[in-house]
C-alpha positions as CSV (number, residue, x, y, z in Angstrom):
1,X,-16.3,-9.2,2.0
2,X,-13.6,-6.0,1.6
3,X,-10.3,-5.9,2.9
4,X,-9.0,-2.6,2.2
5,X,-5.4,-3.2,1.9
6,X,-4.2,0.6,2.6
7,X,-4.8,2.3,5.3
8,X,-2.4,4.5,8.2
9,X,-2.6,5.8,11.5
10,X,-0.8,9.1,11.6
11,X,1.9,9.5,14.3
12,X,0.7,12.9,15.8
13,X,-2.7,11.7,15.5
14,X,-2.6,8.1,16.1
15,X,-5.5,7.9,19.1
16,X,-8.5,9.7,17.2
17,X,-7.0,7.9,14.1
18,X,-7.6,4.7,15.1
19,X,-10.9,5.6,16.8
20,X,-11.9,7.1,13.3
21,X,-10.8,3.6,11.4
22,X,-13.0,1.4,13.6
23,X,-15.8,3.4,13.1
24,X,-15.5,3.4,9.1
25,X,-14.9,-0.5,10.2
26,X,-18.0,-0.5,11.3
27,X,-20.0,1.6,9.1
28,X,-19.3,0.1,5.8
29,X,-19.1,-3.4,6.8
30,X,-15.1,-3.8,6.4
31,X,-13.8,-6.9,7.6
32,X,-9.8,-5.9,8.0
33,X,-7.6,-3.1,7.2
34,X,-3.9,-3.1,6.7
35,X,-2.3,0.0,8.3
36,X,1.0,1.6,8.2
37,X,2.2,4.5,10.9
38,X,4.2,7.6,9.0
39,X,4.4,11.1,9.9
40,X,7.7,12.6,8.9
41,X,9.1,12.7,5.3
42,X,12.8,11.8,6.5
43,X,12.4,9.7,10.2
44,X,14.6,9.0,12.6
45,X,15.9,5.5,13.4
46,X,14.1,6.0,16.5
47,X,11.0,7.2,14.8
48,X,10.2,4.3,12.8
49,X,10.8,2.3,16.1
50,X,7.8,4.3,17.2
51,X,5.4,4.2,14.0
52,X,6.2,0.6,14.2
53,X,4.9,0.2,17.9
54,X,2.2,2.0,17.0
55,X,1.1,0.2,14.4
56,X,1.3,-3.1,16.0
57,X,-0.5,-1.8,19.5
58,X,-3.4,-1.5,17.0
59,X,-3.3,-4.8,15.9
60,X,-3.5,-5.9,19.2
61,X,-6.4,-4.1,20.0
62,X,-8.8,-5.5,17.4
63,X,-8.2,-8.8,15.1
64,X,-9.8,-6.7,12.1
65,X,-6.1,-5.0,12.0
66,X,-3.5,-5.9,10.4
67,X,0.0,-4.2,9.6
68,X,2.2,-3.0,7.0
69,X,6.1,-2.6,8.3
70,X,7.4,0.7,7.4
71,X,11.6,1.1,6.9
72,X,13.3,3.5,5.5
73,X,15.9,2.1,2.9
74,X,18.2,5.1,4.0
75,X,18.9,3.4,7.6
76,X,21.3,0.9,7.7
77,X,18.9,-1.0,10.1
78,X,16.4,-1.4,7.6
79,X,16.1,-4.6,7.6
80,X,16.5,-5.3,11.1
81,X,12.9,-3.5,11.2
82,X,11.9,-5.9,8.3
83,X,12.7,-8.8,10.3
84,X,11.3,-7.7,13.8
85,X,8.0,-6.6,12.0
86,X,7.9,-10.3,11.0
87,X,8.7,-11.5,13.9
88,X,5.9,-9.5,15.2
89,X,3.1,-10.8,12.7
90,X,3.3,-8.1,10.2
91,X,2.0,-8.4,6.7
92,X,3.8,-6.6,4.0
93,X,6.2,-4.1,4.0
94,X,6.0,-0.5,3.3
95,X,8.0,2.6,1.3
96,X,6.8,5.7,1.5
97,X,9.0,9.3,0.5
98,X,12.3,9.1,2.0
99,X,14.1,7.5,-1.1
100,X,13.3,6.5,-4.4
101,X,11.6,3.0,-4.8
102,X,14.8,2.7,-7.6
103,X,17.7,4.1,-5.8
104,X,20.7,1.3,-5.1
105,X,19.6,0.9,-1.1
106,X,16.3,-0.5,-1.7
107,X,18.4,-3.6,-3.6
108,X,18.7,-5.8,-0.5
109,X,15.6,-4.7,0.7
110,X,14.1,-6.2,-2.4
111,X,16.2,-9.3,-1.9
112,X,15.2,-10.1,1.1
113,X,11.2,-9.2,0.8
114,X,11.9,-11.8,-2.5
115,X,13.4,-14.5,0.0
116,X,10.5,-13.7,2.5
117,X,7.7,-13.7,0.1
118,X,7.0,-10.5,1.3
119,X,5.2,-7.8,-0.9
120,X,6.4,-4.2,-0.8
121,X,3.4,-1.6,-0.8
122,X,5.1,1.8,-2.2
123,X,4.1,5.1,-2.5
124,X,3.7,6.8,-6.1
125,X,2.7,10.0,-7.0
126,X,3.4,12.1,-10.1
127,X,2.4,15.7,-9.4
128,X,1.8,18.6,-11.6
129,X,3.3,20.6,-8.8
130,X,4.7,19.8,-5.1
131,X,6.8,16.5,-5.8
132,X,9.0,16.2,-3.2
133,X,12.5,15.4,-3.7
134,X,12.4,11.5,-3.4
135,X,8.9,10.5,-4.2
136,X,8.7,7.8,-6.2
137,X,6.4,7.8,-9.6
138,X,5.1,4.6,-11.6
139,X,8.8,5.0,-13.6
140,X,10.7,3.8,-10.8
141,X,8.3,1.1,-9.8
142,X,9.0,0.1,-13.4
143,X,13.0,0.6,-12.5
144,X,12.9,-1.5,-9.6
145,X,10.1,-4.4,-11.1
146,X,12.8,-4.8,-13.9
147,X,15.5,-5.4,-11.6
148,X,13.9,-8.0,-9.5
149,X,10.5,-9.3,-11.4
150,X,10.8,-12.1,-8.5
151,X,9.6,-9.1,-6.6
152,X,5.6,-8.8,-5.8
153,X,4.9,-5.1,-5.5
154,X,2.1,-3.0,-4.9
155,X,1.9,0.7,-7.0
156,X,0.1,3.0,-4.6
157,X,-2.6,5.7,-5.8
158,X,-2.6,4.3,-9.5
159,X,0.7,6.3,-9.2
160,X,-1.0,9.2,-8.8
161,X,-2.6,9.5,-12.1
162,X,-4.0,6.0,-13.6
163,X,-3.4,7.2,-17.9
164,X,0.0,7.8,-16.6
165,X,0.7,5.3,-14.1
166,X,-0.8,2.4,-15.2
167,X,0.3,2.3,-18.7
168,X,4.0,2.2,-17.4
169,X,3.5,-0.8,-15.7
170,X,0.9,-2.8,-17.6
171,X,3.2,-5.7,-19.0
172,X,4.6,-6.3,-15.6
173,X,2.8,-8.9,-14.2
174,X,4.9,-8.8,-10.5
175,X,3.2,-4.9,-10.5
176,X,-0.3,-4.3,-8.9
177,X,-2.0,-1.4,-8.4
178,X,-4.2,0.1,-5.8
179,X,-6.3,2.9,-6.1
180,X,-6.9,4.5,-2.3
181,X,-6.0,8.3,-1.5
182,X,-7.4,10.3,-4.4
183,X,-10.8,11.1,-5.7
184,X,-10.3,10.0,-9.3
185,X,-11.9,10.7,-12.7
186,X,-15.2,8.6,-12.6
187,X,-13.6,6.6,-15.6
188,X,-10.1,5.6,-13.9
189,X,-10.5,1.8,-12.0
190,X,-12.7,1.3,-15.3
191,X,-9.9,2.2,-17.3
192,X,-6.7,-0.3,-14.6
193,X,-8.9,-2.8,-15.2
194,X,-8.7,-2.4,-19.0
195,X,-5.4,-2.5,-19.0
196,X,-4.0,-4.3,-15.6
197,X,-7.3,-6.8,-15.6
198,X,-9.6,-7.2,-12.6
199,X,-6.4,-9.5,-10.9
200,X,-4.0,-7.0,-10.6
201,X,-6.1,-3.7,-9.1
202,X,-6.7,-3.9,-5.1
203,X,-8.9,-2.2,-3.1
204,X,-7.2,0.8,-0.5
205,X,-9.2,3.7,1.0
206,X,-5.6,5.9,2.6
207,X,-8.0,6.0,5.8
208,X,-8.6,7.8,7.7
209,X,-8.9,10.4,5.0
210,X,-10.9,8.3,2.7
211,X,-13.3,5.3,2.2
212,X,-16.7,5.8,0.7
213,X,-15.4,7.6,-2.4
214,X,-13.2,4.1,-2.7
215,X,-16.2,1.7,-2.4
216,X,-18.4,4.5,-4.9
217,X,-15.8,4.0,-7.4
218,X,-16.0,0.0,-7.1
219,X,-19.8,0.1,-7.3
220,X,-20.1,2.7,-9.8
221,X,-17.4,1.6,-12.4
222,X,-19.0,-1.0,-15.1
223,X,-17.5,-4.4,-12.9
224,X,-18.8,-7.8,-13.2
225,X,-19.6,-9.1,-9.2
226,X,-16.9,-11.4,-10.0
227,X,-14.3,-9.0,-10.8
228,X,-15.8,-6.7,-7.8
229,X,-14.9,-9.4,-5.9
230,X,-11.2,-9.6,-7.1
231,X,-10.9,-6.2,-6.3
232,X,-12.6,-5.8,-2.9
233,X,-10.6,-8.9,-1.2
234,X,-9.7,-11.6,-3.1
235,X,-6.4,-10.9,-4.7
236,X,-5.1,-9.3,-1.5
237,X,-5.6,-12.7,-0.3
238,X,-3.6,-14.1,-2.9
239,X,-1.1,-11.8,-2.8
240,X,-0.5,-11.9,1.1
241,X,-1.4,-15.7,1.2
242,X,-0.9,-16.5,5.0
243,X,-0.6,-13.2,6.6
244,X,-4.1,-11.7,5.6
């Protein structure tokens, strides 16, 4: 079984998007996806309404989908679009690159996700060159896991470079990792299950750019089938409990 618990449609491209996911789907045996909808760095109130929409018309299409809510902690609706996305049979919840994962507005989103059981999936990335302004690296999952370690949440990307990433968040047990997006040293989801253990490393390809790298990683790295099993689907499972 995988469940590849990161995944997006992109808003400009949402139709051959989604028509590219159910193929991979199909081709590698994947028995659900978690999606998000993003586009623009800094959206609209009205276009998160839209990435939302879009995101759940998928779901509806095929029981194989599931969905990630995506709010920007900037709006002062944000979690109005947390609880409609509920409503709505949504999953987790996602932060991508409008704001820092530490900044003072993502508080009461924390809060209520805590109250909600609901896991946050956010972005990392620490680049060499080309950061943008507000993306978040593994330090300000750390910020933000100290301030609420009630708070289940998800490190994207191995945070964009596993030596780096993972070691800032190793003894914080509410901090998992995923490793979709990037094609990674050959040595990296050997080296986050080292440190993080098998239980806290998920399985994410960032389709529609990427999947069979993601499943040669799994099968290449030196993984018992018990801890390739952790990986693939189980602890997303655990981690999303009733809404997988």
């Amino acid at each position: 079984m995988i469940i590849d618990m990161h995944a997006h449609l992109w808003d400009k491209n949402d139709k051959k998007d989604s028509e590219t996911i159910i193929k991979v789907l199909d081709a590698f045996s994947i028995d659900k996806v978690f999606i998000s909808t993003l586009q623009d760095y800094y959206p609209t109130k009205e276009d998160v309404k839209r990435y939302n929409k879009k995101t759940h018309d998928f779901m509806m299409r095929d029981s194989r989908i599931g969905g990630f809510i995506y709010t920007d902690p900037v709006h002062d609706n944000s979690i109005d679009v947390i609880k409609k996305g509920l409503d709505e049979g949504f999953s987790a919840l996602k932060l991508w690159v409008s704001c820092l994962v530490d900044d003072q507005r993502v508080n009461k989103i924390a809060e209520f996700c805590i109250k909600e059981k609901l896991p946050i999936l956010a972005h990392a990335f620490k680049k060499s060159n080309g950061q943008l302004p507000y993306e978040t690296t593994a330090i300000h999952i750390r910020n933000l896991a100290l301030r609420y370690p009630e708070l289940v949440i998800i490190m994207a990307h191995f945070g964009g470079n596993s030596y780096d990433g993972i070691r800032c968040i190793e003894d914080l047990p509410n901090v998992y990792s995923d490793f979709s997006g990037t094609i990674f040293r050959g040595d990296d989801l050997s080296y986050a299950v080292e440190h993080l253990g098998a239980k806290r490393v998920l399985f994410g390809t960032d389709l529609p750019t990427g999947c069979l790298q993601c499943i040669g990683q799994v099968e290449g790295a030196d993984l018992t089938n018990e801890q390739k099993e952790l990986i693939y689907y189980k602890n997303t499972q655990r981690i999303l409990g009733e809404r997988v």
